[in-house]
Each structure stands twice: as structure tokens, then as C-alpha cells.
KOLBAMI-924439 format. One line per field, with one value per residue (C-alpha): residue number from 1; residue in one letter; chain; x, y, z. Coordinates in steps of 0.25 Angstrom, whole numbers, plus 5000, padded with zeros to 4 digits. Each point is the difference from the previous one (the first is absolute). Layout:
n: NUM, ...
res: A, ...
chain: A, ...
c1: X, ...
c2: Y, ...
c3: Z, ...
This chain:
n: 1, 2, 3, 4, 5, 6, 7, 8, 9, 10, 11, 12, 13, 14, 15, 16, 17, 18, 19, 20, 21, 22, 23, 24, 25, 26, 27, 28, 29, 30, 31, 32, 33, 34, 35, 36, 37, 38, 39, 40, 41, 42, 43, 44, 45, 46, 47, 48, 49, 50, 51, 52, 53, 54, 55, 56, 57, 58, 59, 60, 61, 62, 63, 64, 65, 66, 67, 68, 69, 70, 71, 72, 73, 74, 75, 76, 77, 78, 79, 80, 81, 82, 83, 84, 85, 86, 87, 88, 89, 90, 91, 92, 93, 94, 95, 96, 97, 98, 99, 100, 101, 102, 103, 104, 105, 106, 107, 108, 109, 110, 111, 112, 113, 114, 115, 116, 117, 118, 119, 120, 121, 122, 123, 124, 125, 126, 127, 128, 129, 130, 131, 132, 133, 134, 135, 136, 137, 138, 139, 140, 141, 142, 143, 144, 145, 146, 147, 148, 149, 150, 151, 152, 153, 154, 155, 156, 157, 158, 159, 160, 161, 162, 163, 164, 165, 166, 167, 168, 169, 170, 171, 172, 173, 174, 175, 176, 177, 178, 179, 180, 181, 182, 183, 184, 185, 186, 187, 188, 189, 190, 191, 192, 193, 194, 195, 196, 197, 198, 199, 200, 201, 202, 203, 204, 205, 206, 207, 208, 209, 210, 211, 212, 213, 214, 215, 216, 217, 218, 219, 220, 221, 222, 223, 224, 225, 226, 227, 228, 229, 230, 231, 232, 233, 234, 235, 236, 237, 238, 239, 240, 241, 242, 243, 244, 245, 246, 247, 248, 249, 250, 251, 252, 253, 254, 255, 256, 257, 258, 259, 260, 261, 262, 263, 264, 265, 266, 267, 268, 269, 270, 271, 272, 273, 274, 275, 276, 277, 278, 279, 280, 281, 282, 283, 284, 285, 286, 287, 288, 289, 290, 291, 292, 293, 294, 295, 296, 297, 298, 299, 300, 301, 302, 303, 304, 305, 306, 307, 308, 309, 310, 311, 312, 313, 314, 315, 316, 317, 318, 319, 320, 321, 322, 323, 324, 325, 326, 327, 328, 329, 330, 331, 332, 333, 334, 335, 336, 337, 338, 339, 340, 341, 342, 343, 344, 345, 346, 347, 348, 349, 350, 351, 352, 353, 354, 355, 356, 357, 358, 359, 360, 361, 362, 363, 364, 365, 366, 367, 368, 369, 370, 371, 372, 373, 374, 375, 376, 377, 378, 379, 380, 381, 382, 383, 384, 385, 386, 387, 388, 389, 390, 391, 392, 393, 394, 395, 396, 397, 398, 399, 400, 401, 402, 403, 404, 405, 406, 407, 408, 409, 410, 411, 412, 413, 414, 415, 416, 417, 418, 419, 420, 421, 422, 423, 424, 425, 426, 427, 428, 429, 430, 431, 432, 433, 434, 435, 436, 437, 438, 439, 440, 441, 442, 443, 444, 445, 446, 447, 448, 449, 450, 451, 452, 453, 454, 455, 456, 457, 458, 459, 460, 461, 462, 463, 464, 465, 466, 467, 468, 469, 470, 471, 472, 473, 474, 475, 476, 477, 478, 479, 480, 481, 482, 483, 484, 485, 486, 487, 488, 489, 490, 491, 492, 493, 494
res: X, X, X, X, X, X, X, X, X, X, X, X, X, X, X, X, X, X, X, X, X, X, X, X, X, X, X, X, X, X, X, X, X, X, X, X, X, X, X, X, X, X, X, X, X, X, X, X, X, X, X, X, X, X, X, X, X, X, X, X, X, X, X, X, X, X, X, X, X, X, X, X, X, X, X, X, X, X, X, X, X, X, X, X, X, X, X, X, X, X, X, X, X, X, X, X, X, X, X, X, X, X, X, X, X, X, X, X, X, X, X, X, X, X, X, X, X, X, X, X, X, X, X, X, X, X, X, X, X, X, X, X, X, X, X, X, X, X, X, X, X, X, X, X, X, X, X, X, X, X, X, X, X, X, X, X, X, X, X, X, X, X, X, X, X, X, X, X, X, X, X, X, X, X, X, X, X, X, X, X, X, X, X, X, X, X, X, X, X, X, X, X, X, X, X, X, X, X, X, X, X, X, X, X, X, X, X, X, X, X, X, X, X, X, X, X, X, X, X, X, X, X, X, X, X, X, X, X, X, X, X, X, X, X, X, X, X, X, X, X, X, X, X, X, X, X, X, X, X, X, X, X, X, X, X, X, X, X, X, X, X, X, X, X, X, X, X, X, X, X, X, X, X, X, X, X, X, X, X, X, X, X, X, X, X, X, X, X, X, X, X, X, X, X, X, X, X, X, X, X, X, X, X, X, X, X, X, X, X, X, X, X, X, X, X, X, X, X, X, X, X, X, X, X, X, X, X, X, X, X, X, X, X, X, X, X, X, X, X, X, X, X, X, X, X, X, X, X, X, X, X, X, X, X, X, X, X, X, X, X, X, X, X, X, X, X, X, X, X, X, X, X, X, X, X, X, X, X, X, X, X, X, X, X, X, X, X, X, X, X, X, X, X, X, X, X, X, X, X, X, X, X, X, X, X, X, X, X, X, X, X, X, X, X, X, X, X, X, X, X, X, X, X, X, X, X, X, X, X, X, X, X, X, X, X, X, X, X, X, X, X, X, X, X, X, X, X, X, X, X, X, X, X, X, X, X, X, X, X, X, X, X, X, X, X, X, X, X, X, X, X, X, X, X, X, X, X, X, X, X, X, X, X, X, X, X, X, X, X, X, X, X, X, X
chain: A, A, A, A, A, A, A, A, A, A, A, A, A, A, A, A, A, A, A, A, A, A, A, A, A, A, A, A, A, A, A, A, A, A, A, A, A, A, A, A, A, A, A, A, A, A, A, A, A, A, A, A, A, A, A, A, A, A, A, A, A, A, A, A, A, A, A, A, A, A, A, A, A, A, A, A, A, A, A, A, A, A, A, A, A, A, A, A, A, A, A, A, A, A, A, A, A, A, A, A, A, A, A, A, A, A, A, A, A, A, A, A, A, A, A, A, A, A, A, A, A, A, A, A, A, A, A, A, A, A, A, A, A, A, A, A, A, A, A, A, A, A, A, A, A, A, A, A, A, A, A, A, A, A, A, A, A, A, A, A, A, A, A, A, A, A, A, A, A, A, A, A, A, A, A, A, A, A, A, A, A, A, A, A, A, A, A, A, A, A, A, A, A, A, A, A, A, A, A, A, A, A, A, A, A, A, A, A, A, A, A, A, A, A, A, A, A, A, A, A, A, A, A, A, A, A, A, A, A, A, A, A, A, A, A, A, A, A, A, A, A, A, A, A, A, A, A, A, A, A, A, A, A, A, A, A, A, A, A, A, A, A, A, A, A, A, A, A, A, A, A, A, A, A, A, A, A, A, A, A, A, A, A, A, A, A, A, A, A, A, A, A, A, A, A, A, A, A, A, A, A, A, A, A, A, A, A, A, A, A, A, A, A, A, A, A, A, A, A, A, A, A, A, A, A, A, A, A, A, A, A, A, A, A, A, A, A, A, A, A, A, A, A, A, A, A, A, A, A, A, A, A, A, A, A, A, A, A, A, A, A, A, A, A, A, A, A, A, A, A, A, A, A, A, A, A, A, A, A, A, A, A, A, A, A, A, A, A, A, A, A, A, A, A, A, A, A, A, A, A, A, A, A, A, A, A, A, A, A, A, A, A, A, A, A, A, A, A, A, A, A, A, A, A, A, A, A, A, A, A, A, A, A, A, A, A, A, A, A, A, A, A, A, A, A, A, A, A, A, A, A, A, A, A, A, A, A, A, A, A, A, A, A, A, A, A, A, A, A, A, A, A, A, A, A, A, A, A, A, A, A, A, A, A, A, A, A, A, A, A, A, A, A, A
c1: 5000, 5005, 4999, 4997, 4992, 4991, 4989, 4983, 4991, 4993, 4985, 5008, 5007, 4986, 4995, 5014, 5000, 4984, 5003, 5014, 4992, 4991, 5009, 5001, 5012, 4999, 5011, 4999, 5002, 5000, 5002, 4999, 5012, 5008, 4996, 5006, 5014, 5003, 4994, 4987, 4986, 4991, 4988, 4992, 5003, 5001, 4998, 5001, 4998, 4997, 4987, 4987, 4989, 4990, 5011, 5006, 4984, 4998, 5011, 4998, 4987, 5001, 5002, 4996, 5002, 4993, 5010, 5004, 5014, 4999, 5003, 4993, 5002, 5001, 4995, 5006, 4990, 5007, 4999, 5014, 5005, 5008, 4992, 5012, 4995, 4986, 5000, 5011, 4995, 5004, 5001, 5003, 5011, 4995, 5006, 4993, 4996, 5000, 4997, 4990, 4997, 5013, 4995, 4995, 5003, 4989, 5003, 5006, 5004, 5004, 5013, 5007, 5013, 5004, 5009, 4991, 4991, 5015, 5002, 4989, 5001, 5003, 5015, 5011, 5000, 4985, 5003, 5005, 4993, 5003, 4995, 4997, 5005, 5007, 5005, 5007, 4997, 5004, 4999, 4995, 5009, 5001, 5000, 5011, 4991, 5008, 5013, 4991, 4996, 5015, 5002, 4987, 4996, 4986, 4999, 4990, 4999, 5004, 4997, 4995, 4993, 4993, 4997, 4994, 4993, 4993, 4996, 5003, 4998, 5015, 5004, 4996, 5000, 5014, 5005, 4992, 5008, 5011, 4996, 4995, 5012, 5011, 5004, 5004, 4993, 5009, 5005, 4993, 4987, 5000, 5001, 4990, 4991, 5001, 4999, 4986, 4994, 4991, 4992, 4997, 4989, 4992, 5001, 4988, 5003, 4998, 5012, 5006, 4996, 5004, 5014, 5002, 4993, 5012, 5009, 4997, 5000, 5014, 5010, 5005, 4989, 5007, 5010, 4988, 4993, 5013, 5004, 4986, 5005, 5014, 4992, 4989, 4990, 4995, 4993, 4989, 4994, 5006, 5002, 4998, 5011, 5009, 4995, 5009, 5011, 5010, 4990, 5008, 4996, 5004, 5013, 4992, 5001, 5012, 4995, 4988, 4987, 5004, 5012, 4993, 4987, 5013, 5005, 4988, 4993, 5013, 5001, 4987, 5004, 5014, 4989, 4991, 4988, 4986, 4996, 4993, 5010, 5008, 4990, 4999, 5015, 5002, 4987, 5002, 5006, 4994, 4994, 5011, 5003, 4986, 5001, 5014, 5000, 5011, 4998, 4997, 5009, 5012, 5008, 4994, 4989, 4987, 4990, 4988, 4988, 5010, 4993, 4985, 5005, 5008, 4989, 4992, 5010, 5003, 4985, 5000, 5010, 4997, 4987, 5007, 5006, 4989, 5003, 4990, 4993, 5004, 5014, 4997, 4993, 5012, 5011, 4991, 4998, 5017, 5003, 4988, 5006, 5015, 5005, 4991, 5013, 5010, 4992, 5000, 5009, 4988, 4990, 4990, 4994, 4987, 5005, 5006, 4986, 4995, 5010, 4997, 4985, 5005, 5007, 4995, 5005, 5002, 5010, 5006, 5013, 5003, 4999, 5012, 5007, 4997, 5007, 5010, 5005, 4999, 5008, 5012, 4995, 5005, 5014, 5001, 5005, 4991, 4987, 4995, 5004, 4995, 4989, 4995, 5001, 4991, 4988, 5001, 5000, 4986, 4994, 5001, 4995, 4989, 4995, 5004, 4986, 4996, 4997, 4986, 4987, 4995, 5010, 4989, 4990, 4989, 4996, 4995, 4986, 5002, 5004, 4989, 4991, 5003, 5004, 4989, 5010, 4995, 5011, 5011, 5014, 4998, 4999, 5012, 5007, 4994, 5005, 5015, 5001, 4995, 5010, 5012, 4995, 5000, 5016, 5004, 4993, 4995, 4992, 4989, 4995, 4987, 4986, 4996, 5013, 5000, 4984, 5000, 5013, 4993, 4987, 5010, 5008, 4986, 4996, 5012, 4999, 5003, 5013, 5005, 4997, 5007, 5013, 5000, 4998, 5012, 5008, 4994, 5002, 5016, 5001, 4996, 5011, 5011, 4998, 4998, 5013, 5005, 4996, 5006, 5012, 5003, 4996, 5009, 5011, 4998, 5002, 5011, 4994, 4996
c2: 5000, 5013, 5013, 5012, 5013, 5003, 5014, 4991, 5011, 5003, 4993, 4988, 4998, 5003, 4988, 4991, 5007, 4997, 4985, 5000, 5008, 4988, 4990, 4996, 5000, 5009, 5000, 5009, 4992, 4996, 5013, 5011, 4994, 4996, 5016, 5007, 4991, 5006, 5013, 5000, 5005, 4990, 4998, 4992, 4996, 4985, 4994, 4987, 4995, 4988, 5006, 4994, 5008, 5002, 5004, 5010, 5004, 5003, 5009, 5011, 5010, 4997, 4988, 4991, 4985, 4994, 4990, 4983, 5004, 5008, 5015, 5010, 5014, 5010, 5014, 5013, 5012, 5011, 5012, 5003, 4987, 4994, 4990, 4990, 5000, 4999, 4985, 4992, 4985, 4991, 4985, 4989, 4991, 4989, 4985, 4998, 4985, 4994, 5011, 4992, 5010, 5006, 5014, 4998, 4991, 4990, 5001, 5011, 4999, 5010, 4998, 5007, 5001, 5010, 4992, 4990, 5013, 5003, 4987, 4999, 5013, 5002, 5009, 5001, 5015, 4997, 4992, 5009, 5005, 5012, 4999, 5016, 5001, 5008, 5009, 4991, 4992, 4985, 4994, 4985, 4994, 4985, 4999, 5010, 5011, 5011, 4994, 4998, 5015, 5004, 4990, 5007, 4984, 4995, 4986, 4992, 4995, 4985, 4991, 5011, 4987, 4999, 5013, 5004, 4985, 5007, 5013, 5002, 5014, 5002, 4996, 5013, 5008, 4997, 5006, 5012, 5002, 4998, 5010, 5010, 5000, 4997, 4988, 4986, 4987, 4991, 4988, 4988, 5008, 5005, 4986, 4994, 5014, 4994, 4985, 5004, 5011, 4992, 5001, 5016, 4994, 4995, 5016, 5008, 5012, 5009, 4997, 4997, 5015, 5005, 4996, 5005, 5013, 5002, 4997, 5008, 5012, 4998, 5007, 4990, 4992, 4995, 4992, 4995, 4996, 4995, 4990, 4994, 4997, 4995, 4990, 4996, 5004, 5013, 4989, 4998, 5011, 5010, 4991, 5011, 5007, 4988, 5001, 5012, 4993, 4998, 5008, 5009, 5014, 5010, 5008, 5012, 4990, 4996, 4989, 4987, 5004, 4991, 5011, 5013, 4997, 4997, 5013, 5009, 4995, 5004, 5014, 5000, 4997, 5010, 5009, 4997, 5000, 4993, 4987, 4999, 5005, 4991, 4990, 5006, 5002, 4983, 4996, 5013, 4989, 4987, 4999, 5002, 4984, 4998, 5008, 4998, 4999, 5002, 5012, 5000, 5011, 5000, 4988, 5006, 4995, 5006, 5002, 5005, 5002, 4997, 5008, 4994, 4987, 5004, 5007, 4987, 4992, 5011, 5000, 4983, 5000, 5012, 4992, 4987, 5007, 5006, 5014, 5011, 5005, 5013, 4996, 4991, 5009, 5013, 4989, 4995, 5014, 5001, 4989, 5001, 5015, 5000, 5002, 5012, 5008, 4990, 4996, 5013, 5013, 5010, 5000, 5011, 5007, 4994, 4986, 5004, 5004, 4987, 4993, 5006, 4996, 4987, 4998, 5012, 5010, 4995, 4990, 5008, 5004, 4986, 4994, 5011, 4993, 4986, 5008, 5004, 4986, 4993, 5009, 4999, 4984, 4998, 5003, 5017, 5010, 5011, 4998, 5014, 5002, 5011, 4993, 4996, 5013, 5005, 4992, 5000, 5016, 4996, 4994, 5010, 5009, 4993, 4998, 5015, 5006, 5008, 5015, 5000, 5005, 4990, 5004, 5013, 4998, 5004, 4995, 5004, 4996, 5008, 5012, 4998, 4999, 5014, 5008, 4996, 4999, 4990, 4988, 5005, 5005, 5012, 4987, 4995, 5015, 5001, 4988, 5001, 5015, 4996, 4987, 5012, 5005, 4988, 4998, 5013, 4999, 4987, 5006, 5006, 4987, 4998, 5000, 5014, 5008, 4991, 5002, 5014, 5004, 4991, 5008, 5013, 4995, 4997, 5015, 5002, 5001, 4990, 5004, 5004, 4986, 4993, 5009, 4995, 4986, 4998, 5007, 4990, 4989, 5004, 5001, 4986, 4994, 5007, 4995, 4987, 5001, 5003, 4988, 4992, 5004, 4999, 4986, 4995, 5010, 4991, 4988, 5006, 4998, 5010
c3: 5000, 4996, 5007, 4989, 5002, 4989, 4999, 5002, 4998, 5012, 4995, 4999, 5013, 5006, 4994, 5005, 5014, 5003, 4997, 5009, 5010, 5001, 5000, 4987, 4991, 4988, 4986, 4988, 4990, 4983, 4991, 5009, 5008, 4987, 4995, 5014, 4999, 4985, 5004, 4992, 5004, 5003, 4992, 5010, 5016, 5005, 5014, 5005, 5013, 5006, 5007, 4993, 4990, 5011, 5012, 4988, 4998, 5015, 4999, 4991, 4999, 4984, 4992, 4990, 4999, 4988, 4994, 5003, 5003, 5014, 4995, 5007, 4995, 5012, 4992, 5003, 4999, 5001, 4991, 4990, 5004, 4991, 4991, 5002, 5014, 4998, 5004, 5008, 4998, 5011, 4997, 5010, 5000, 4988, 4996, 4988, 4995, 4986, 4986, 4994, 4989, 4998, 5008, 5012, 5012, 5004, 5014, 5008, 5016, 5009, 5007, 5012, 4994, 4990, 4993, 4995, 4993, 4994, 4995, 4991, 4992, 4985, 4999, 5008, 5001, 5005, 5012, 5008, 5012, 5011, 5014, 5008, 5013, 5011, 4989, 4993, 4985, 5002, 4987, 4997, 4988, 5000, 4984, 4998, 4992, 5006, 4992, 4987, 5000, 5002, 4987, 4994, 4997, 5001, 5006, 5005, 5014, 4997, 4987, 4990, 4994, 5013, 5001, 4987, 5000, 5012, 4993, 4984, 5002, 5007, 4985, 4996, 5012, 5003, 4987, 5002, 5013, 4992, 4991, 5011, 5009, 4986, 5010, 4989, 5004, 5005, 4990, 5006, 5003, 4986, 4996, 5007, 4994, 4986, 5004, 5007, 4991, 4997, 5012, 4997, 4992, 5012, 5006, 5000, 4988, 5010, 5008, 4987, 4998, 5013, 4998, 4986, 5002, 5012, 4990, 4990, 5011, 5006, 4993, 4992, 4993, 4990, 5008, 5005, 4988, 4993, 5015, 4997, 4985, 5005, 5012, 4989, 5007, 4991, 4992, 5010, 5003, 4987, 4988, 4991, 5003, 4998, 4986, 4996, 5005, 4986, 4992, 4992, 4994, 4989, 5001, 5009, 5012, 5007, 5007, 4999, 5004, 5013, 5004, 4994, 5009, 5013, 4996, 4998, 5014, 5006, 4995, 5005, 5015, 4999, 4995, 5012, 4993, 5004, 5000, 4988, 4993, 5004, 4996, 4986, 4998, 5002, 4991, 4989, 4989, 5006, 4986, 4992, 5000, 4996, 4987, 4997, 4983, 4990, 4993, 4984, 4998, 5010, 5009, 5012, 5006, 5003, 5011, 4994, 5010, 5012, 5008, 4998, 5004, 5010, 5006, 5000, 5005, 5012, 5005, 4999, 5009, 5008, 5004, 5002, 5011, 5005, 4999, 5004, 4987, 5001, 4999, 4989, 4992, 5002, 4996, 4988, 4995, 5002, 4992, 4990, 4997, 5002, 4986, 4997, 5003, 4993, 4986, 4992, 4997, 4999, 5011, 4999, 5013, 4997, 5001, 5012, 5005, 4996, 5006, 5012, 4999, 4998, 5012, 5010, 5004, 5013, 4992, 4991, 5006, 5004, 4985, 4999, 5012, 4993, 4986, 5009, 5006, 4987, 4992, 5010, 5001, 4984, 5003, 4997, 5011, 5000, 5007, 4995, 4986, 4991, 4995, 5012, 5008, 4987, 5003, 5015, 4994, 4993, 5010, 5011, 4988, 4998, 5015, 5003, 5001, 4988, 5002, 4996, 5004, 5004, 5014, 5000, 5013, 4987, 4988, 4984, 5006, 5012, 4992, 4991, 5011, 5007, 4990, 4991, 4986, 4991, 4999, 4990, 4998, 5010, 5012, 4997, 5000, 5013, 5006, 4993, 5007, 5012, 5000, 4997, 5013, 5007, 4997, 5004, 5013, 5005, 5011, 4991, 4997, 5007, 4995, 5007, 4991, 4987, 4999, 5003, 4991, 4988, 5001, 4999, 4987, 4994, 4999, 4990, 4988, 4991, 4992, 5016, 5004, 4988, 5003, 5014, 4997, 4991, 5010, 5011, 4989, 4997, 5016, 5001, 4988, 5009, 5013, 4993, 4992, 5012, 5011, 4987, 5000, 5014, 5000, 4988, 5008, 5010, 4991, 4992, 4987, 4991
């Protein structure tokens, strides 16, 4: 036992002190212990003890306990806490028996001794445990996890066959710790990851999707994606992706679709971008082995309608894995759209606009992120070349919003109706000099000044009026020209 003194948040020790206050022992434990020791913030908080669910119950005002496997959730209340800290779960002391269905124990026992809970968990760097008390940190070691995250080596506690025979979900979860924490998997666990993949396919696709989704999150997916390859177990859960593997593309790519999808999903991550971006970056080319043809004119080979088919294939296996619609629906629209920005020299503002129908404008800016990650995932340096910086350029021109009258608190029909002009040029002259108002001094804009100054500019006459509309009309063009170039200074294009 070592003696180490480590910083437990305040609502933590609570939770340990009221069990050693009642006589009960009382560890931190799993990835909250392994995240202090390498000086991480801990996600979630862990307690073991060898104190039963209903003495833990008796303890604490608010808990819950809804589960086979003895955790009770102790819930923190208190306003600004920290949402890590939410809800300390507490589980006792457990000796598990036989994994009949490759998940889940058939039988669990509470024990009195905290090394037989040790014992029967999944990674080295998971197995250790700290005990609170008199001041002092007293760590709980016996599998030598401490040693493993100074090697940065994930290992599992004893047989890794036994182990992942228990639970097939370790297969995967233990290279997204892998990934998470940039450890390497230990040689003989690693091999026993591969011999056992198999047993992935008996995991629910949500848990398959909980671990993939933290892959894809940490800041290095793509190791991730390509340790799931190199063990043989990307197969069972994305065998799509594998199918890009040794497709080869036309001299504007450096790389297969397999290391061009590895290398835009991991601009994504250095660019910390969202999730679903994420997600689009690895699927925007899934299709391309699909349509892979020779062309009639060239030795390259062609990808017509890439996109189409990759979209389709992006929403099967998005629902395989039971992915929330909305998620499915704003990667979908990613992939669907990704070569709108790539496929032609020319794009008019209008396409631009109907792009941005296409995908939403709520969704717009992130298809530019996509562009971004897949230009740099073909091999070229610059994320942002001329080009590009032009339609990002575009884009925010078309969303900015137009100076129009349609801003005016009135309207034709209102002017109509008090000043009691039949519809007709004279309307619109109203409306543009009152808009020219409007820019000059945005305070004026209310119904009582914009209906009593349009009954004044009725009473001119009509050649005054005219005058004053083209002056209104050129005032609009200039601030328009104006909010234009500053957004393509902005851009550095012209």
C-alpha cells in the first residue's frame, strides 16, 4: 500500500467520510482514480465500499438505486456544482460469477474485502483503488495499474481472453482508452483483441455506439479507427469503412479513400470541431468504392454520384447504431452535400443560396468545415486556399440580411391604407426614402415616426418624390456595396 496525497473534490469526500464515519470502509475507484494519477479531470466519480445498497440508501437524503449490480447514486443538489459531480455512484464490494451472454455476470456477491472487487475488473489502469482517511491518500494496487500508467500500457486485469470472454464490450472500450488517453495496448491483450473480436457482434449497437461515439470525440479518432482495423475488429460494427481500404483515386488525392477519410476525420479533431462533423468527415467518401468506374476518357477513375451513395450508406449505418435522428439527419445532409464546394470552378450566389436551402442554414458553416478537412485529407497544405476563402465569402453574403424594406416596421399595404395613394410607383418611392432614413438613424424605425413621415412624403408632389426615391435607391446600393466588401476583406478575396 502506497501513501500518496492526491486533491478529492469536496462532494466526494463527503460521500467517502459519511461511510468511514459509519463504519464502513470506503475507496475511490475505476477511471476517476486512473484520471487523478495522470493528472486528468475526471469525468465521473466512483465508490466502492463493502457496505450493502440499503445501509448505503440509509445514509444519504438523495439517491437512487435502480439497477442488478448494487450502485446506488448518491445526487448532489447544489446549484453551480460541477456536472461531473452531480452524482457520486457507490457500489459494493462485488465477486462476479459466470458471463453467460458475454456482457453481463449471471450472478453478483457482495464481498468484505476490497481486493476481490479489484480483481474482477477489466484494465490494469482501472483496478486501482484510494482509500480517504486522516488526511492521507492510501492507494490500493495489487495489479500494478499504477506501473501501466507510467508505461502508458493498457492491460487487462489477468487473462485478457477471460476477460473479454466475460464482457465483449472491453474489446472496443479498451482501445477507446487507448485512443483517449494516446496509451498503446499491451501486446498480449492486443492479441487476444483480435482472437476475440468476434464477440462484438453479440454487444447491443448502443454500447457499440457509446464507445465509438468517444472515439470519434477524443482528439485522436483516427488512431482509434485505424487500431480497430489493425486488431480486425472495425469489421464488426463499420465494414463499410474497410471497403476503401486499397481503393485507389485519381491524381488529385494522395492517398486511398481508407487513409483520405484517416486523414480528413483527423483534421477535424486538431480543428476541434463538432461531433457531426467528425462523423461526416470519416463517412464523406464511403461511397466512392461503390462507384469506383474507369473513365472513358482518361486512366483515372471516377466516382460519379459518390455523394448520393454515400449519403445512403452514411444513414444505414448511422441507424445500425442507433444514432439519434437529429444526428442522422445533419450527417446525412453533410455527406449528401460535401462536393457542392469541390465539383465546379463557377458557383454562382444563387447556387449558394440554394445550397443553403438544401442544408439549412443552421448547417451551412459546418459543410464549410467538412470542405475544409477534406481538402487537407487529400494530401495539400493549405486548409483555406483562394478558392475556398471565395465561397466561404459567398456564403456569408448570401446569409447576411439584405437591406430591404421588408426591415421597415410598415408595409405598401399599410401606406396605402393611410395615406390613401392607390397601389403604384409612388408606394415604392415611399417605402425606399423611408428605408434611406432607416439607415442613417436606426431609432426612427417605429410605426408612430414611419407612419406619420409616409403621410408627410405623400403630399409632394410627384417629380419631388421621384427625386428623393433615386436618392434613397442609390443610398441603399452604397451601403450594400459596402457590407460587401468588408465581408470579402474579411476573406481576402476580392
Amino acid at each position: 500500500m502506497i501513501k500518496s496525497i492526491l486533491t478529492i473534490p469536496k462532494e466526494v469526500s463527503h460521500v467517502t467520510e459519511a461511510l468511514e464515519n459509519a463504519g464502513f470502509e470506503a475507496y475511490l475507484v475505476g477511471g476517476c482514480v486512473r484520471d487523478m494519477l495522470i493528472n486528468r479531470k475526471p469525468k465521473d466519480w466512483d465508490v466502492t465500499t463493502n457496505a450493502t445498497p440499503e445501509q448505503i440508501v440509509s445514509l444519504f437524503p438523495n439517491t437512487f438505486y435502480e439497477n442488478d449490480y448494487g450502485t446506488v447514486g448518491v445526487v448532489n443538489e447544489e446549484e453551480g456544482i460541477d456536472p461531473t459531480l452531480k452524482v457520486v455512484e457507490i457500489t459494493p464490494y462485488r465477486i462476479e460469477g459466470k458471463y453467460s451472454n458475454n456482457r453481463h455476470p449471471d450472478e453478483v456477491k457482495w464481498s468484505n474485502n476490497i481486493l476481490d472487487d479489484l480483481d474482477r475488473r477489466d484494465f490494469t489502469v482501472n483496478a486501482i483503488a484510494i482509500r480517504s482517511k486522516d488526511g492521507m491518500n492510501a492507494i490500493v494496487d495489487p495489479h500494478n495499474g499504477q506501473q501501466d500508467l507510467k508505461d502508458k500500457l493498457i492491460k487487462t486485469v489477468g487473462n485478457p481472453h477471460e476477460r473479454f470472454q466475460e464482457d465483449g464490450l472491453r474489446i472496443l472500450r479498451a482501445v477507446r482508452i487507448a485512443t483517449d488517453l494516446d496509451f498503446i495496448i499491451d501486446p498480449e491483450t492486443e492479441k487476444a483483441i483480435t482472437e476475440e473480436g468476434h464477440l462484438l457482434k453479440n454487444i447491443s449497437a448502443e454500447r457499440v455506439r457509446d464507445e465509438f461515439s468517444k472515439i470519434i470525440s477524443s482528439d485522436r479518432p483516427s488512431f482509434g479507427i485505424e487500431l480497430c482495423e489493425k486488431t480486425h475488429i472495425l469489421q464488426y460494427f463499420l465494414p463499410e469503412v474497410r471497403d476503401g481500404i486499397g481503393c485507389g483515386q485519381n491524381q488529385a488525392h494522395a492517398f486511398d479513400v481508407f487513409t483520405h477519410l484517416m486523414k480528413t476525420l483527423e483534421h477535424s479533431a486538431k480543428k476541434k470541431y463538432t461531433f457531426e462533423v467528425r462523423l461526416a468527415a470519416l463517412f464523406h467518401d464511403i461511397g466512392k468504392p461503390a462507384t469506383k468506374k474507369p473513365s472513358t476518357k482518361t486512366d483515372e477513375p471516377t466516382f460519379y454520384g459518390h455523394d448520393v451513395v454515400g449519403a445512403r450508406i452514411t444513414e444505414k449505418i448511422l441507424n445500425r447504431l442507433k444514432f439519434p435522428k437529429k444526428t442522422i439527419d445533419m450527417v446525412v445532409k453533410l455527406v449528401r452535400w460535401h462536393m457542392f464546394f469541390s465539383d465546379t470552378e463557377t458557383i454562382t450566389l444563387s447556387a449558394v443560396r440554394r445550397m443553403i436551402r438544401n442544408v439549412g442554414e443552421e448547417n451551412i458553416w459546418y459543410l464549410m468545415d467538412v470542405r475544409t478537412c477534406d481538402r487537407i485529407g487529400t494530401g495539400r497544405p493549405k486548409e483555406s486556399p483562394y478558392r475556398l476563402r471565395v465561397y466561404h465569402s459567398m456564403v456569408e453574403e448570401a446569409m447576411r440580411n439584405p437591406i430591404s424594406v421588408a426591415t421597415l416596421k410598415i408595409n405598401g399595404a399599410r401606406v396605402i391604407e393611410i395615406t390613401k395613394i392607390p397601389p403604384g410607383p409612388k408606394i415604392g418611392q415611399i417605402l425606399l426614402i423611408l428605408l434611406e432614413e432607416a439607415l442613417d438613424n436606426a431609432d426612427i424605425n417605429t410605426v408612430e415616426y414611419l407612419e406619420s413621415r409616409a403621410i408627410e412624403l405623400a403630399k409632394l408632389d410627384e417629380k419631388e418624390l421621384k427625386l428623393l426615391g433615386e436618392k434613397a435607391k442609390a443610398k441603399k446600393e452604397e451601403v450594400e456595396e459596402k457590407e460587401i466588401g468588408e465581408i470579402r476583406s474579411k476573406h481576402h478575396v476580392k
